[in-house]
C-alpha positions as CSV (number, residue, x, y, z in Angstrom):
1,X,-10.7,24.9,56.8
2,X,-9.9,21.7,55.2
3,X,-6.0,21.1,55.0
4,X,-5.8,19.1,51.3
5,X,-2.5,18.7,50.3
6,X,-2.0,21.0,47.8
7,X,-2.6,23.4,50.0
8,X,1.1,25.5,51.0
9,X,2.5,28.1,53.0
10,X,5.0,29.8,50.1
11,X,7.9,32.6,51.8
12,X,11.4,33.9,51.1
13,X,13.8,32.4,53.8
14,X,14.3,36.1,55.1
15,X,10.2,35.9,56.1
16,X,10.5,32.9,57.6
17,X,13.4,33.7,59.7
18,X,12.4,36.7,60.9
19,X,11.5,38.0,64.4
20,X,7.9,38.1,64.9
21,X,5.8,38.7,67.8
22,X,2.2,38.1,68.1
23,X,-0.4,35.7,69.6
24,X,-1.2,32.1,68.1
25,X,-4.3,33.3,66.5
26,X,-3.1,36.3,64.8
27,X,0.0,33.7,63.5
28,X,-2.7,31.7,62.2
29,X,-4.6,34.2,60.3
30,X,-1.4,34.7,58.8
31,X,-0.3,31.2,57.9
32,X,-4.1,31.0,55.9
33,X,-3.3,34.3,54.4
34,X,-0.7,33.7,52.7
35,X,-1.6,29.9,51.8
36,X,-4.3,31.8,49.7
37,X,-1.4,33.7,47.7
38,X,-0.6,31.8,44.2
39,X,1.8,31.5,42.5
40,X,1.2,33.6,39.4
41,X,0.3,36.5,41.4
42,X,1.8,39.5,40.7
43,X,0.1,41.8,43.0
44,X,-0.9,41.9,46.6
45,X,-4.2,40.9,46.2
46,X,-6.8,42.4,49.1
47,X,-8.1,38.7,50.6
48,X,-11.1,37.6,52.3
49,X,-10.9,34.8,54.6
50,X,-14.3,33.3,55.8
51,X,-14.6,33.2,59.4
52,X,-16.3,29.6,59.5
53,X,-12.7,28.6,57.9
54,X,-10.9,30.0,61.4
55,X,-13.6,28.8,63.5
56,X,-11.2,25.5,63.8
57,X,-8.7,27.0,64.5
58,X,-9.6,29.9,66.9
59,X,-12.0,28.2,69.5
60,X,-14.3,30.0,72.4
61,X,-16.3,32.4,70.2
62,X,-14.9,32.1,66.8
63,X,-16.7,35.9,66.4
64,X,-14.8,37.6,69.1
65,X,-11.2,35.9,68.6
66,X,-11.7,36.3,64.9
67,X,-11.8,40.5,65.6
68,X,-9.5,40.3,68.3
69,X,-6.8,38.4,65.6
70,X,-7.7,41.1,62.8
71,X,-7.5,44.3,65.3
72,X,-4.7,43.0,66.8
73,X,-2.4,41.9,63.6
74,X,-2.7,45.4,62.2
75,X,-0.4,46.2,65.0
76,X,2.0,43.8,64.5
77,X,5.7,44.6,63.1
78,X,7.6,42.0,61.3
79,X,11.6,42.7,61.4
80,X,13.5,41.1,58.2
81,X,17.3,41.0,58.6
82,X,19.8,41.5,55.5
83,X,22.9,39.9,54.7
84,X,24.9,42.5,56.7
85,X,22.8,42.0,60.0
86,X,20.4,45.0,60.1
87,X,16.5,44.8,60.7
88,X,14.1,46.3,58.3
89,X,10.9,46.6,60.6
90,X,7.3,47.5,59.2
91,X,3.7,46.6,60.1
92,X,2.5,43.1,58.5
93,X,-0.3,44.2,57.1
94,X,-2.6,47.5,55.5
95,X,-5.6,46.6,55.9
96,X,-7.3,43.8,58.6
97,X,-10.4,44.2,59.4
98,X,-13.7,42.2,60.4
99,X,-16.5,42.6,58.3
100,X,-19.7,41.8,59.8
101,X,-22.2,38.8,58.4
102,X,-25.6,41.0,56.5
103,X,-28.6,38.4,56.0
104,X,-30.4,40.9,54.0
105,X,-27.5,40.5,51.1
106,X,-26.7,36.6,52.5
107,X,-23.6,37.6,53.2
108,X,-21.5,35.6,56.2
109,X,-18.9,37.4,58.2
110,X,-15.1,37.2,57.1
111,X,-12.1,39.1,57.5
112,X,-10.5,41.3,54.6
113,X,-6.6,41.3,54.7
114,X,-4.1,43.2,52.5
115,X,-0.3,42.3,53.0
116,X,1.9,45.3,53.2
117,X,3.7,46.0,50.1
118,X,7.2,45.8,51.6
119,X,6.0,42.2,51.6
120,X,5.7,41.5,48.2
121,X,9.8,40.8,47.2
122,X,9.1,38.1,50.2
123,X,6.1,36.6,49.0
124,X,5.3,36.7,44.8
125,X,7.1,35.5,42.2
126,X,9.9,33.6,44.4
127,X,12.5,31.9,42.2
128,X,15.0,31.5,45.2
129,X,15.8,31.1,48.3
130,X,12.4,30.8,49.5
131,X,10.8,27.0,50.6
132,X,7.0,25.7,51.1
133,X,5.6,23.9,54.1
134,X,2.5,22.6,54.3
135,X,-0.4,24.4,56.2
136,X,-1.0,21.1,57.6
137,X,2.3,20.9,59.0
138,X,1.5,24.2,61.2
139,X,-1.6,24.8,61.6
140,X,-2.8,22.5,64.1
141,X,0.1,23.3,66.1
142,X,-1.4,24.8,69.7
143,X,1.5,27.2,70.4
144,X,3.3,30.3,69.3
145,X,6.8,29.1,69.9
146,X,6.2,25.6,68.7
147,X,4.7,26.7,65.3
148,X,7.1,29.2,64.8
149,X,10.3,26.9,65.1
150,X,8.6,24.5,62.8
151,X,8.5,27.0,60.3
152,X,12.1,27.8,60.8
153,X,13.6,24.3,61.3
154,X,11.5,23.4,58.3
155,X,13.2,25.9,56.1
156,X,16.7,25.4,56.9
157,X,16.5,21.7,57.3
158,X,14.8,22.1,53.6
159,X,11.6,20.1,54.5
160,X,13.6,17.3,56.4
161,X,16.6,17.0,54.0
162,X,19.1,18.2,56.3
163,X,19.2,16.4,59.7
164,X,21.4,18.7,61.8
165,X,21.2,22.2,62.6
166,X,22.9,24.8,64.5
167,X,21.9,28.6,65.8
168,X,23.3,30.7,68.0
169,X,20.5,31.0,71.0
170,X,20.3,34.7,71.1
171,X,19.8,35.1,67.5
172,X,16.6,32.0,67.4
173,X,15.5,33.6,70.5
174,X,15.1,36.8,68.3
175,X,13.3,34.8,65.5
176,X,11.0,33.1,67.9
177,X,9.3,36.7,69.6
178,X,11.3,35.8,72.8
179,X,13.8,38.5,72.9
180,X,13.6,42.0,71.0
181,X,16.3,42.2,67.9
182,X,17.8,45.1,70.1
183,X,18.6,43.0,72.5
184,X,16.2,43.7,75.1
185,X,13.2,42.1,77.3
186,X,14.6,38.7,76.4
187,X,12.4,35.6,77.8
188,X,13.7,32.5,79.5
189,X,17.4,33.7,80.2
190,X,18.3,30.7,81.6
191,X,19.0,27.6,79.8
192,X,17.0,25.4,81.8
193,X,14.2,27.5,81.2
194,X,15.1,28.2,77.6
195,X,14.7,24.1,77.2
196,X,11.5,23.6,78.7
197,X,10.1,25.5,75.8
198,X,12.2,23.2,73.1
199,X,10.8,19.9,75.3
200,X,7.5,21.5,74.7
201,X,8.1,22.1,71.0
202,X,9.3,18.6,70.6
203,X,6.4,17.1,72.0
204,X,4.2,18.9,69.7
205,X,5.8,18.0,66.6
206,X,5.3,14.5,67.8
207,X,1.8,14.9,67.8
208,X,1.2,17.1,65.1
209,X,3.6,17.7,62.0
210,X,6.2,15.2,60.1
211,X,8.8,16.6,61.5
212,X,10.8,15.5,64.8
213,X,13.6,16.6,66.5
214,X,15.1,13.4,67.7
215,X,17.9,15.6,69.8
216,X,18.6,19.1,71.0
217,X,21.8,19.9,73.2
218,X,23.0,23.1,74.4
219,X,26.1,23.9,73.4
220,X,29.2,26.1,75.0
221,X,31.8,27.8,73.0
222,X,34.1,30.1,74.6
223,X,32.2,30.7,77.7
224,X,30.7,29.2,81.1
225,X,27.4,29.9,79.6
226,X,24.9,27.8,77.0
227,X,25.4,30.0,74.0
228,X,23.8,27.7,70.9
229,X,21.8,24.5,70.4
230,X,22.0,21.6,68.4
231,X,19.7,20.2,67.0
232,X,19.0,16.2,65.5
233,X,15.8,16.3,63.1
234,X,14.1,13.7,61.6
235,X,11.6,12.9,58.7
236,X,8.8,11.0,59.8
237,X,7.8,9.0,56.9
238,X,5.0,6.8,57.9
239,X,2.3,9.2,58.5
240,X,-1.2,8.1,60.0
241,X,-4.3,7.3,57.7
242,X,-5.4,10.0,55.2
243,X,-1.9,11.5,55.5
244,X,-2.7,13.4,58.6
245,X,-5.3,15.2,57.2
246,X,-7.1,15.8,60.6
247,X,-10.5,17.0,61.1
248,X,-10.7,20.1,63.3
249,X,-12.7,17.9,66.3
250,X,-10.4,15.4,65.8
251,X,-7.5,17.8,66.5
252,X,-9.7,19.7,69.2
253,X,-9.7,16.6,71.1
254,X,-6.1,15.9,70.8
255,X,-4.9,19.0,71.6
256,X,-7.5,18.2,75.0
257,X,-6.2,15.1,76.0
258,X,-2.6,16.6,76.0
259,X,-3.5,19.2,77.6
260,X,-5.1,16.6,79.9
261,X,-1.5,15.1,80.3
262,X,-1.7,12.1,77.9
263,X,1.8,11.4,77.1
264,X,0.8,9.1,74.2
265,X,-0.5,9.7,70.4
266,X,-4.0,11.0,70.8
267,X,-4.7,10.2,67.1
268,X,-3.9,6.7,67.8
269,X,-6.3,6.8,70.5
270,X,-8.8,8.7,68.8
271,X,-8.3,6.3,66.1
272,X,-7.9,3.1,68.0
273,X,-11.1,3.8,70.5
274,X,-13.3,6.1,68.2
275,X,-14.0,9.7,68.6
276,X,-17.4,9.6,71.1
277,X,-15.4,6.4,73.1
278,X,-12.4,9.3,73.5
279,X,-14.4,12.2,74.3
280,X,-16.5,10.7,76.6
281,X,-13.8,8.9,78.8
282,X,-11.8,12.4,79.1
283,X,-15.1,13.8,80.5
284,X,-15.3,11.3,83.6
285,X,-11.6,11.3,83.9
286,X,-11.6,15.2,84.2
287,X,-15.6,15.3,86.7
288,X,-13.3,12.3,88.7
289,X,-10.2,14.4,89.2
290,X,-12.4,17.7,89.8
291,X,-14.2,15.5,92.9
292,X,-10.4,14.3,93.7
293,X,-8.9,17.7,94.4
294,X,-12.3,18.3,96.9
295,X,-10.4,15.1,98.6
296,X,-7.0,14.6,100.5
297,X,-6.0,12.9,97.8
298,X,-6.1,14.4,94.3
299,X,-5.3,12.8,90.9
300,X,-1.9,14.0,89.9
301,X,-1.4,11.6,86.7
302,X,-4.9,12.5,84.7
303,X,-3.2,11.5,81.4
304,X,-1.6,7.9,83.0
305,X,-5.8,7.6,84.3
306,X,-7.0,8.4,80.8
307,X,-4.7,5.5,79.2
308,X,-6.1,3.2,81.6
309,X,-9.6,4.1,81.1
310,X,-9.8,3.7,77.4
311,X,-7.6,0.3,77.7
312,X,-10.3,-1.3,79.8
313,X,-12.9,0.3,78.5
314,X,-14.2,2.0,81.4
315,X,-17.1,4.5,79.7
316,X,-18.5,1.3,78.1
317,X,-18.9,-0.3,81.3
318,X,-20.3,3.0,83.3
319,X,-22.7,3.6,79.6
320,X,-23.7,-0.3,80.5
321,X,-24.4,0.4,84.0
322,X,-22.2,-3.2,84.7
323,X,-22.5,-3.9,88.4
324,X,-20.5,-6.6,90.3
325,X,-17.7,-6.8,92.5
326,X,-13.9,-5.7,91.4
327,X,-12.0,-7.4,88.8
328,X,-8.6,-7.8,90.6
329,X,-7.0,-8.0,87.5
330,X,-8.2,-5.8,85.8
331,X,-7.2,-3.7,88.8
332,X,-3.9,-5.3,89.4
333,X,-3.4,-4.2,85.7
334,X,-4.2,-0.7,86.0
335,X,-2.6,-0.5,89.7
336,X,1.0,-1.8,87.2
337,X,0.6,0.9,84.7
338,X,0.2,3.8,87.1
339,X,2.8,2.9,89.7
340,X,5.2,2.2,85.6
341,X,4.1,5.3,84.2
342,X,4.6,7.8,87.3
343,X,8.3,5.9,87.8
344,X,8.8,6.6,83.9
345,X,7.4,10.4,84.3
346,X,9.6,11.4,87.4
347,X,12.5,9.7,85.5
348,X,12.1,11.7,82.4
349,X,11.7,14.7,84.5
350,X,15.0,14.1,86.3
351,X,16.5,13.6,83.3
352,X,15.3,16.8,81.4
353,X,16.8,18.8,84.2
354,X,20.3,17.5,83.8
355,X,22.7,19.6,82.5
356,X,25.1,18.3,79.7
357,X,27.7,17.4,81.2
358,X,25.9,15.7,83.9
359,X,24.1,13.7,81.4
360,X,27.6,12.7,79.9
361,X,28.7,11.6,82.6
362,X,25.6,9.0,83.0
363,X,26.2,7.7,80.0
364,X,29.7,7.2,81.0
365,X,28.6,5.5,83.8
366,X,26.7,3.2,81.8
367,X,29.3,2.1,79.1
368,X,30.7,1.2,82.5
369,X,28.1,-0.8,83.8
370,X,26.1,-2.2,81.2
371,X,26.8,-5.6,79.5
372,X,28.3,-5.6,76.4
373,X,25.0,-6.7,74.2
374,X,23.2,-3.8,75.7
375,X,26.3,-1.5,75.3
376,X,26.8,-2.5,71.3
377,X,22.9,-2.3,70.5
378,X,23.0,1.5,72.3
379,X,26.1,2.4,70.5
380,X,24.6,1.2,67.1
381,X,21.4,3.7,67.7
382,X,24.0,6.3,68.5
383,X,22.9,6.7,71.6
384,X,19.2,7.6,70.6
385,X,15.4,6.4,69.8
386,X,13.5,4.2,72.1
387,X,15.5,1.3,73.3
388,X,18.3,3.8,74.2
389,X,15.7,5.5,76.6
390,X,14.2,2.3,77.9
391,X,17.8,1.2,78.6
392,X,18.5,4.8,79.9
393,X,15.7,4.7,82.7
394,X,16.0,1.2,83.7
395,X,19.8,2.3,84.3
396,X,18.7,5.5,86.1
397,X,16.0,3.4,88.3
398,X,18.7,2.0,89.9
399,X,20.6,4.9,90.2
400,X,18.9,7.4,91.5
401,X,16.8,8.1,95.1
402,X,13.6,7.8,94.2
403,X,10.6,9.7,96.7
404,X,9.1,7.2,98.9
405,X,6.0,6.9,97.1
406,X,7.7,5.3,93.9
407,X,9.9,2.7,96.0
408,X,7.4,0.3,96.0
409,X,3.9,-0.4,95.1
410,X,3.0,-0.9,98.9
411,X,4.3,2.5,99.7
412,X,2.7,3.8,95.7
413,X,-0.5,2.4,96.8
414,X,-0.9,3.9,100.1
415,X,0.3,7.8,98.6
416,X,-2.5,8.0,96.3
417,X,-4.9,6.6,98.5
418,X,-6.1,3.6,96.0
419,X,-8.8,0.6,96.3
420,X,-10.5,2.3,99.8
421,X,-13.7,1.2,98.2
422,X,-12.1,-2.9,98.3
423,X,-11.6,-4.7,101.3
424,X,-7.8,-5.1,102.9
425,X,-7.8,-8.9,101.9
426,X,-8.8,-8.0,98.0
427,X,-6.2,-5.0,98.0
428,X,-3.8,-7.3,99.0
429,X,-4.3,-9.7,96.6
430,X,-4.0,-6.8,93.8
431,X,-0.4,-6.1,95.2
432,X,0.3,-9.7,94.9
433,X,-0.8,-10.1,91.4
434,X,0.7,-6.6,90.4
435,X,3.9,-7.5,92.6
436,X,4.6,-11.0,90.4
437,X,4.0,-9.3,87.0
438,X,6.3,-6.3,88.2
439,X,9.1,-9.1,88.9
């Protein structure tokens, strides 16, 4: 399905922010469902979707998931609170079915949806409280919970206008499918658990919408427990080439190399090193960490490996068939960024699993500690974007006992088992060279 610009999901507020439980792919079938609804209709119209448009979308056979989606969103109950707190509950749609491609007419298989009536105050002829989003904002979005508090923080943040919300956990827990609106079979209790699904959520509006959430903090009132979040959104306004009008491979790929563990852009890199470069490179990464994990050593940073291998432009030199002894450098190089990046990733980590107060009272700690030019530039960011985290980790670097493998390059070295294939007097000079560029 190509996502032009004009194309937008149009709902009442009420639809947006109500608690819905299904599977990514049926949530998809009804983002492009209803981005096929116009704005002069007045009736429910029956729609047929194309199932080449979901092949995108729906990956592994594009047949199969395509029935599964209809079958299983016929099941499906959507419950829409009122103004005095009670749930109106009925099934999303009347009709969902999968018709079958017939040659003999030339006639390609596509799905045939109806909306259930109850639907239609929520859907036509909105005058009020109701927003748009962009399908391009959600669709490429590869999880349930992410897409779905996109689609809310977009509406009550009005597309990016406001830059602080609020909810109570329990209730966006309801809205988000991960506890019943009865109260019951709630997911991810604890809060600690509870964020691991917002950190996942943040990283994929990185990646894939215009929307960030530059902060989220639990938040305590009246109780020893977290009981709402916070959170700090952001517009981003400089959006890539062509207005982030990916192409389905493109965003197949991307979606692959996070799920690979590459902490950066992938449509940087996709852009930056070209799609087949990119593709190809994520192949050998993945066939070298499958013969890893036959080893005692396995690979345990597969996204850190990818970075380095498009950087130095690895597949180009295995396509070449370039033979020679090692470039120490270029090894010294790579040996710098791994040992940087798995120091970085434990930090984060540590981080993330700090509570609030505990976090607090680093930052205390540092107004402490650091020099005043730091301190000023930190307090002018309010505390936030990049150079507060750069000045963040260096801080907690020196702070915080570190395993044994990340105290030193000698000790990073020897834990992941690097440069057997080089002699002892050639690995040594890599440490050396990475050693001087590391001070």
């Amino acid at each position: 399905m190509d996502l032009q610009e004009s194309i937008n999901v149009r709902q009442a507020n009420a639809l947006a922010k109500s608690a819905q439980q299904m599977d990514l792919n049926e949530k998809r079938l009804v983002l492009i469902a209803m981005s096929q609804i116009r704005r002069t209709d007045t009736e429910l119209l029956t729609l047929e979707i194309p199932i080449h448009e979901l092949a995108p979308w729906f990956g592994g056979n594009t047949y199969q998931e395509a029935q599964k989606a209809a079958d299983g969103l016929l099941e499906r109950i959507v419950h829409i609170q009122d103004e005095l707190g009670n749930y109106k509950k009925f099934q999303w749609t009347t009709l969902s079915e999968y018709v079958t491609a017939d040659k003999k007419r030339g006639r390609k298989a596509f799905i045939r949806l109806k909306f259930n009536e109850e639907l239609k105050p929520l859907l036509l002829q909105l005058q009020n409280r109701y927003n748009e989003i962009p399908l391009k904002e959600l669709l490429p979005i590869p999880s349930f919970n992410s897409q779905r508090l996109y689609e809310i923080l977009w509406h009550d943040s009005h597309g990016g206008e406001k830059t602080v919300l609020s909810y109570k956990i329990s209730e966006l827990k309801v809205q988000l499918g991960l506890k019943d609106p009865d109260g019951k079979n709630e997911r991810y209790k604890d809060w600690r658990d509870f964020k691991k699904v917002l950190l996942k959520a943040k990283e994929d509006f990185d990646t894939f919408g215009a929307l960030r959430i530059s902060k989220y903090i639990g938040q305590k009132q009246g109780g020893r427990s977290f009981s709402h979040v916070l959170f700090s959104l952001s517009l981003f306004e400089e959006l890539p080439k062509e207005d982030i009008l990916k192409s389905p491979k493109d965003v197949k790929l991307a979606q692959d190399l996070k799920e690979a563990g590459y902490i950066q852009n992938p449509f940087e890199a996709i852009e930056k090193y070209g799609f087949e470069r990119v593709e190809e490179t994520l192949k050998l990464a993945r066939r070298a960490e499958k013969k890893a994990a036959q080893s005692a050593k396995p690979i345990y940073n597969l996204g850190g490996l990818i970075s380095s291998m498009l950087k130095k432009g690895v597949i180009d030199k295995v396509a070449s068939g370039v033979q020679g002894g090692p470039d120490l450098k270029t090894l010294s190089d790579t040996l710098l960024q791994a040992y940087s990046s798995a120091r970085k990733d434990f930090i984060s980590t540590y981080w993330q699993n700090l509570s609030e107060d505990e976090q607090e009272h680093i930052h205390d700690l540092m107004r402490v500690e650091l020099g005043d030019f730091v301190l000023n530039q930190i307090e002018k960011l309010n505390w936030q974007g990049a150079s507060y985290e750069i000045a963040r980790n260096s801080y907690l670097l020196d702070s915080v006992q570190l395993p044994g493998q990340l105290q030193s390059l000698e000790a990073f070295v020897d834990y992941e088992a690097l440069f057997q294939e080089i002699g002892e007097e050639q690995k040594a000079q890599v440490l050396l060279m990475a050693q001087k560029m590391l001070n």
